[in-house]
N, C-alpha and C positions, 0 to 999 in steps of 0.2 A: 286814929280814926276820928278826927275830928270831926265833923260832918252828923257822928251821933251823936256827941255830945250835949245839947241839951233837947229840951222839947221849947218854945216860944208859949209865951202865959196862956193867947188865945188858943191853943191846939193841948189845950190837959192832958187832953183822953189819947192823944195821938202818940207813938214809941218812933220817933223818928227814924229808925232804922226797917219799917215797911215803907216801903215803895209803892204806889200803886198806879198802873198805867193806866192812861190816858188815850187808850187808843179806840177812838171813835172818830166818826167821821166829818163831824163840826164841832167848831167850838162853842155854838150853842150847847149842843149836848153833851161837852166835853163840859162847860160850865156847872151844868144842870146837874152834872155827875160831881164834883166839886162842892157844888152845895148841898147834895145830900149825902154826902159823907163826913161833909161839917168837919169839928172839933177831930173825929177819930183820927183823919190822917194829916201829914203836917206834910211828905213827901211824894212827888208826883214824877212821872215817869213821862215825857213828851216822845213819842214815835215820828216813823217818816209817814203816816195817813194825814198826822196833824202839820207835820212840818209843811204838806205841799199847799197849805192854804194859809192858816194864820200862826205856825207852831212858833215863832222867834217873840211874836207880839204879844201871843199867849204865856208864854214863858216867863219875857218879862214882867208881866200886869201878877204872874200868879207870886212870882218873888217879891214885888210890890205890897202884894196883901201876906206875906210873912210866912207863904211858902215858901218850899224848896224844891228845886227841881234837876231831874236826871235828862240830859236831851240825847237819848237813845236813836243819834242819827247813823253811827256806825259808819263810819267815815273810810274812805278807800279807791285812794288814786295817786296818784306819781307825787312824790312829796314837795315837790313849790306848790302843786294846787294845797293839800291838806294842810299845810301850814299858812296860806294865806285863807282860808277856810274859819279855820282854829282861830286865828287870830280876828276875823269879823264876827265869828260865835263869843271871843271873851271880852271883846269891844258892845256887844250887842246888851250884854248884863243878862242875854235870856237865862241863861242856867246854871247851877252849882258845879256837875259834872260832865261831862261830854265824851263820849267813846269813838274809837276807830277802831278798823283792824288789827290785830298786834300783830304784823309785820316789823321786822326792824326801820326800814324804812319810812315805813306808815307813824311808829309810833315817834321818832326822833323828828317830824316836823311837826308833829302835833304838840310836843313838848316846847319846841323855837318859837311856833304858834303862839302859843299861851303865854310864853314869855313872862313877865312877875304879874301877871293875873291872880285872882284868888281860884279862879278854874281849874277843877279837877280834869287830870286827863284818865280815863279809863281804857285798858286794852282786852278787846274781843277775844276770847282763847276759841272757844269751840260751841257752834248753837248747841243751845237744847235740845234742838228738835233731830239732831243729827246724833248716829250710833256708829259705832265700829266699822259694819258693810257701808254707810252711807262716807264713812272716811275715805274707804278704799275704792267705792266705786268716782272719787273727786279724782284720786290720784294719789292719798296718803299714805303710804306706809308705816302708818303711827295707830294705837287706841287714841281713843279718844282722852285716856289718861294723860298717854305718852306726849303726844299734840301739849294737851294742857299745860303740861311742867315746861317744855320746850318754850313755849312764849309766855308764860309766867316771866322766866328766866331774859329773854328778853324782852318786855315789859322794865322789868325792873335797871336791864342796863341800857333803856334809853332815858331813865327817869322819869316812868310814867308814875302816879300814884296808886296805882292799884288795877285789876284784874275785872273783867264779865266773866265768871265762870259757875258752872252747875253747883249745886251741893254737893255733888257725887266727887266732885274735886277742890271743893273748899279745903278743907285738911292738906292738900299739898300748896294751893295758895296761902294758907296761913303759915304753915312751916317755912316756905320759901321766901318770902315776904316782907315776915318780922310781924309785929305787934299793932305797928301802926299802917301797914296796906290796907287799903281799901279793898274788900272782896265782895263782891257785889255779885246774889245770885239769884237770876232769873230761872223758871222751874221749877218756882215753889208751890205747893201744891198741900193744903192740911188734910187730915186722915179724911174727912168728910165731901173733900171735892173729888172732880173728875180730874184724869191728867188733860184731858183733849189733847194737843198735839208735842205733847212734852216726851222725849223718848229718854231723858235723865231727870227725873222727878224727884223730891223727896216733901218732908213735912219741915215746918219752919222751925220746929222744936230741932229737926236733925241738922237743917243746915247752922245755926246759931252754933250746936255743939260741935262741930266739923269746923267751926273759925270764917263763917260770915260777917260783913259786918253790917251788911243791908241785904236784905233779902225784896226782890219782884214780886208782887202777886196779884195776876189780872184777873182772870174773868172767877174767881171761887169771890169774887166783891163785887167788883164791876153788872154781874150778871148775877145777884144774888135779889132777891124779892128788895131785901132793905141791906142794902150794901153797906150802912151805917153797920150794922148789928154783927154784919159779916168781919169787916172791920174790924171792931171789941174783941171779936171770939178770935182771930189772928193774934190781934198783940192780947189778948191772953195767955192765948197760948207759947207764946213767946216770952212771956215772962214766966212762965216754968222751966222753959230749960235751960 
């Protein structure tokens, strides 16, 4: 889990293993969001609201000044496009990590893609915001556990680095995995927020203990009075459990 390992001198206060996204609607205010969360956080999360305007340029300029960044574009189409995709995302220098679907397909040109890059490939297991009916009313005949382990497992035999999966399934990404996957879990939510539209939630104390290795967490910061303070009181918490 390289990726946590250190924090960068100017980011003290920050536990590189929160994430926090970035999804607004310019990058004016994606900036302005950025500098007032200062020192707490070191890693940022880049969406497709940002992507469809300045999110590659913004990416790169944010790794420039000694962040890190996740480009949460979730990639998914016939695999010559995704792999020549991958491969202008790991030429581009925007981001540390980059996700696709975890299709086998999806994920083995995302891997060709990257080729000896330092870019992390990540694979999509199952949103947050989807439950069990919401599987079956797609077409799944899986939980959403079930799902999960299933492209875990492929994940890992197309040589991706690591998993997007809830906390609720962290524990089998980490069993599965090994020590050094990357588990990456959006859905985090501390005792003190709302879920809004999270329908696999936990606190980040639970996912850390469940075998996270980064944990997401948007609007309990982003939409918090002083998102700095909101910050603190996350990797606080996260250094208790």
């Amino acid at each position: 889990m390289a990726l946590a390992a250190t924090v960068r001198a100017d980011h003290a206060a920050a536990d590189p293993r929160l994430i926090v996204p970035l999804d607004l609607p310019t990058r004016a205010e994606a900036e302005a969001m950025v500098e007032r969360l200062g020192d707490a956080i070191s890693f940022y999360k880049i969406g497709l609201e940002l992507l469809a305007t300045e999110g590659v340029s913004f990416g790169r300029d944010l790794r420039r000044r000694g962040r890190q960044v996740f480009a949460d574009w979730k990639l998914h189409d016939i695999g010559a496009t995704v792999e020549r995709a991958v491969a202008a995302i790991a030429a581009s220098e925007a981001c540390d990590i980059v996700n696709v679907h975890a299709e086998p397909q999806v994920l083995a040109a995302a891997v060709r893609g990257r080729g000896s890059s330092p870019v992390k490939v990540l694979g999509v297991t199952v949103l947050t915001s989807l439950n069990g009916q919401d599987l079956g009313e797609i077409g799944y005949a899986f939980t959403p556990a079930q799902l999960v382990e299933r492209r875990i497992r492929q994940c890992i035999d197309a040589g991706a680095d690591g998993v997007v999966a809830s906390p609720l399934e962290a524990a089998i990404a980490r069993r599965i995995g090994g020590p050094d996957f990357l588990v990456v879990t959006p859905g985090v939510r501390p005792s003190w927020a709302a879920l809004n539209d999270q329908a696999r939630a936990e606190t980040p104390a639970f996912a850390l203990r469940e075998g996270a290795s980064h944990l997401v967490c948007g609007r309990p910061i982003t939409a918090a009075a002083d998102p700095r303070a909101a910050a603190l009181a996350i990797v606080e918490e996260m250094a208790g459990a």
